[in-house]
Backbone as JSON, one array per atom type, in Angstrom:
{
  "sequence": "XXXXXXXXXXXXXXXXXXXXXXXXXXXXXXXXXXXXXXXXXXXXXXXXXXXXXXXXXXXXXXXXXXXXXXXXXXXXXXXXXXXXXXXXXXXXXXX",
  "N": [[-11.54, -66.55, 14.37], [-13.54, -65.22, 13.63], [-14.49, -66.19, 10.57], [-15.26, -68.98, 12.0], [-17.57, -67.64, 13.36], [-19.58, -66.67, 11.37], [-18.7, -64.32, 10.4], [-17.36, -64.06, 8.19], [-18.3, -65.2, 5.73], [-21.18, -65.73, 4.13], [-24.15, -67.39, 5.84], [-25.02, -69.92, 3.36], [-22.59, -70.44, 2.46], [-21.18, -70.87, 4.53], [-21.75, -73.49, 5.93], [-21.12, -74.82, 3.82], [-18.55, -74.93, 3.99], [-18.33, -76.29, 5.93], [-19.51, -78.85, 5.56], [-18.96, -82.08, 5.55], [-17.45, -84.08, 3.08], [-17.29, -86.65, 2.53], [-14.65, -89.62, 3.29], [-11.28, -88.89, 2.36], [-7.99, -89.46, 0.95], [-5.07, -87.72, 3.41], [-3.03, -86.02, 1.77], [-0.34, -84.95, 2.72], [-0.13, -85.23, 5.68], [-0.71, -87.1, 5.54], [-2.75, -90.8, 6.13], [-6.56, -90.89, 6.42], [-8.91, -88.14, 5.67], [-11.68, -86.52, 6.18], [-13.4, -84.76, 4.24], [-14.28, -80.7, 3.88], [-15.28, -77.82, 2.34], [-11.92, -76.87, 1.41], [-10.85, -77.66, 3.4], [-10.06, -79.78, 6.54], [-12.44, -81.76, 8.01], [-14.03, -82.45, 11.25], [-15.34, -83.78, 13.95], [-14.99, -81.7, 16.14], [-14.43, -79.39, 14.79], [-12.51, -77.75, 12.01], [-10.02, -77.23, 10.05], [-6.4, -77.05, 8.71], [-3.61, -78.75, 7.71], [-0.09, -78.33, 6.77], [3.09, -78.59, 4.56], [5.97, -79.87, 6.54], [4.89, -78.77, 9.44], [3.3, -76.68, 9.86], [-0.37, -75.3, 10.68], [-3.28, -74.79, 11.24], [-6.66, -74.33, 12.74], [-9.97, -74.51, 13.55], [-11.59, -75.29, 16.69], [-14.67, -76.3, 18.07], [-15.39, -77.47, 20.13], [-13.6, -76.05, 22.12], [-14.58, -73.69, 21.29], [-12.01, -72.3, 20.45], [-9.25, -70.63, 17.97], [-6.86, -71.98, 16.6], [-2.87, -71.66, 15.52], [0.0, -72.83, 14.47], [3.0, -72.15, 13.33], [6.13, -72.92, 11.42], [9.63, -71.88, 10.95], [10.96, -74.44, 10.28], [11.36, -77.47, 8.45], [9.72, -80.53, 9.91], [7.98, -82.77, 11.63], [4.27, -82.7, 12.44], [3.73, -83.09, 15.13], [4.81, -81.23, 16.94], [3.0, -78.49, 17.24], [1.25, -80.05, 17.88], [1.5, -81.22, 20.28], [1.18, -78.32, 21.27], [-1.3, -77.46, 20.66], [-2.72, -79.47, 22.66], [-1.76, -78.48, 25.52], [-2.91, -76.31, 25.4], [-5.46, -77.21, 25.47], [-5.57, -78.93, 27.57], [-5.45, -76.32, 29.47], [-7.83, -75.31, 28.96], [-9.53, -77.42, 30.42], [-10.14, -79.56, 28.2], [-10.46, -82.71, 27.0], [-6.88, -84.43, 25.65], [-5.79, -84.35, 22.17]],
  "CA": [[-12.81, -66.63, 15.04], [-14.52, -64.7, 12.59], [-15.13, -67.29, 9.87], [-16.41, -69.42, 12.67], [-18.5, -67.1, 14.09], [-20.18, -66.57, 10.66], [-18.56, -62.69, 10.04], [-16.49, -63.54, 7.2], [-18.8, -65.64, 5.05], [-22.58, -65.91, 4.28], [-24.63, -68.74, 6.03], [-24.82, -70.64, 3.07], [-20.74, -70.72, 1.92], [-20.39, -71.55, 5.55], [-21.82, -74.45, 5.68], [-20.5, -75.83, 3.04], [-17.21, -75.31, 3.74], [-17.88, -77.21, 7.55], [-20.27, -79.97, 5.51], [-17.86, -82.87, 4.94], [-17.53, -84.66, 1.44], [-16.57, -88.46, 2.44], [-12.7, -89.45, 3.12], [-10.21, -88.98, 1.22], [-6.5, -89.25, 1.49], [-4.54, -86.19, 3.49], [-1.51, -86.21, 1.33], [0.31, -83.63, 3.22], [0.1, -85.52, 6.74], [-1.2, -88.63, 5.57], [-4.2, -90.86, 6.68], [-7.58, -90.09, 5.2], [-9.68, -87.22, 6.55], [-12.9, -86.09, 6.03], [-12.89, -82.87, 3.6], [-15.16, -79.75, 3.59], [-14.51, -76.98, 1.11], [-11.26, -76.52, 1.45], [-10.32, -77.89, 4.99], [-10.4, -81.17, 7.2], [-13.6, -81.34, 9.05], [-14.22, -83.56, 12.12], [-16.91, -83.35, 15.05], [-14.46, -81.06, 16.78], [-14.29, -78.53, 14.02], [-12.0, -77.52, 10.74], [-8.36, -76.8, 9.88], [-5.38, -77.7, 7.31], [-2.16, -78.75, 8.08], [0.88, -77.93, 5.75], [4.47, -78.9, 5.28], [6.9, -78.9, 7.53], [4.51, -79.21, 10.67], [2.2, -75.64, 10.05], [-1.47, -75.62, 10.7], [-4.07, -73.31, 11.53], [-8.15, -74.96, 13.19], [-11.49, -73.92, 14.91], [-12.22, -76.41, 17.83], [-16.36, -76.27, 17.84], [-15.4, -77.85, 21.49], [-13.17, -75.84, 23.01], [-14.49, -72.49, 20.79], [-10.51, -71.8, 20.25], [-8.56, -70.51, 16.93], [-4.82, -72.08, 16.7], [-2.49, -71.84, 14.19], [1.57, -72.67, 14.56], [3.86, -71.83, 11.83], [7.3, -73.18, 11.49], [10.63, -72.07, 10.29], [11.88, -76.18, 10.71], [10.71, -78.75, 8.45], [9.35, -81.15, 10.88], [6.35, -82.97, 11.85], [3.23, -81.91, 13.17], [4.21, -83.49, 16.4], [5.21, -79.53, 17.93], [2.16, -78.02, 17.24], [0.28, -81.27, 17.99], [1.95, -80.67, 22.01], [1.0, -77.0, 21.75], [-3.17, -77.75, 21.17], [-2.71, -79.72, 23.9], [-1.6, -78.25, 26.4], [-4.21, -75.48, 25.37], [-6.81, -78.07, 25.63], [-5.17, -79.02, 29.14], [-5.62, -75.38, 30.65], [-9.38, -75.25, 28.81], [-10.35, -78.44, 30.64], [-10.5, -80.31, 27.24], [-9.28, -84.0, 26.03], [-6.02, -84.21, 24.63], [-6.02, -85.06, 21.09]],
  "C": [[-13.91, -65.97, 14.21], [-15.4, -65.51, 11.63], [-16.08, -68.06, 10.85], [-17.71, -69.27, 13.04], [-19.54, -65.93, 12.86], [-19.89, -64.54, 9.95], [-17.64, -62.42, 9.01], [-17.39, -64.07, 5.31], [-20.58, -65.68, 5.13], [-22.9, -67.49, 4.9], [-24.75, -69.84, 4.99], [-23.33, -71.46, 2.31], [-20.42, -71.21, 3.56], [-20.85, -72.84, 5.89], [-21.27, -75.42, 5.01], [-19.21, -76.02, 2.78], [-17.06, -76.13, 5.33], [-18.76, -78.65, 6.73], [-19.05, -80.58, 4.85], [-18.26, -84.23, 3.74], [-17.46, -86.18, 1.49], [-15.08, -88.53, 2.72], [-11.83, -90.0, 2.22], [-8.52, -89.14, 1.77], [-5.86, -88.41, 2.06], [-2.98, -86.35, 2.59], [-0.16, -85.43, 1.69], [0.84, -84.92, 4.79], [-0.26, -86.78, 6.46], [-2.3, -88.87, 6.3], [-5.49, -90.78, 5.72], [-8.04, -89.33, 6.16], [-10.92, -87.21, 5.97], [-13.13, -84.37, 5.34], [-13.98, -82.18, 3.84], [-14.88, -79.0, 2.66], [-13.34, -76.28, 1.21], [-10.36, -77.53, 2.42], [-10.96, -78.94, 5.49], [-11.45, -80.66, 8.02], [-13.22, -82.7, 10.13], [-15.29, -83.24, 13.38], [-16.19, -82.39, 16.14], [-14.25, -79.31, 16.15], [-13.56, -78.45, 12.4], [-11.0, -76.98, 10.42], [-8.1, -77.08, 8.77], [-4.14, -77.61, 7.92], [-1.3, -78.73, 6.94], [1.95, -78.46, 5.46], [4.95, -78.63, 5.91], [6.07, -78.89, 9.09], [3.22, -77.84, 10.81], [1.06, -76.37, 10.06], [-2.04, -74.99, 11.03], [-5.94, -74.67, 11.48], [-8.78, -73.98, 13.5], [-11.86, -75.39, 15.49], [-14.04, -75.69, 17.82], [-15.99, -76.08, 19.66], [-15.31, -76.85, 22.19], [-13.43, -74.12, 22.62], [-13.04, -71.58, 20.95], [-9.98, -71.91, 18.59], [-7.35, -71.22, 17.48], [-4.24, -72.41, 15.84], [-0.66, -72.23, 15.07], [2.11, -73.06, 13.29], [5.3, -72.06, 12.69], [8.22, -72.33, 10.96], [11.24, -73.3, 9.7], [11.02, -76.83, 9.65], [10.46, -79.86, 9.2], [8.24, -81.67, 10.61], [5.14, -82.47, 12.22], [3.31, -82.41, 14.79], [4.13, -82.14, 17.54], [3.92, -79.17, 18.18], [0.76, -79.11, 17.77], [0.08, -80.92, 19.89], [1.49, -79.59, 22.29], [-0.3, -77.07, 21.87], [-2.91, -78.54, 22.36], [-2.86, -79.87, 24.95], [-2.73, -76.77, 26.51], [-5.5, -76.19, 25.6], [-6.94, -78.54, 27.17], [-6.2, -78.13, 29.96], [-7.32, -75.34, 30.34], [-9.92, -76.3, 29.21], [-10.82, -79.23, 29.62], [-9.72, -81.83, 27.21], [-8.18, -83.86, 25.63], [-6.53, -85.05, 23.48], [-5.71, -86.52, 20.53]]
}
């Protein structure tokens, strides 16, 4: 929540790591996304997903951090169920 909330970076590095570049391929999860500096952007906010099924966001929406880390190689499927059902109890969309 920090980064988000502008206390880890200056206003102009934060920007430009939420302004998105055009899409590109995710080669990790597949698809194309929409990059910023570093991390997938989308009108919801900014993450990265990993192998194996990790991932770590900021929802803009639902102003929520969430990260889930595996032991399991797997999909993102787990952690996909876990925003969710966090989006559930916050009265949000599922994804």
């Amino acid at each position: 929540m920090a980064l988000a909330h502008g206390r880890l970076l200056g206003p102009d590095l934060s920007e430009e790591l939420n302004r998105g570049r055009g899409e590109e391929p995710e080669l990790v999860i597949g698809g194309d996304r929409e990059w910023g500096l570093g991390v997938a952007v989308d009108s919801d906010g900014y993450g990265m997903g990993g192998t194996g099924g990790s991932f770590g966001l900021w929802s803009e929406a639902g102003q929520y951090a969430a990260a889930f880390l595996t032991g399991h190689v797997g999909t993102h499927d787990r952690g996909e169920r876990l925003e969710n059902a966090v989006r559930d109890v916050l009265g949000l969309p599922p994804l």
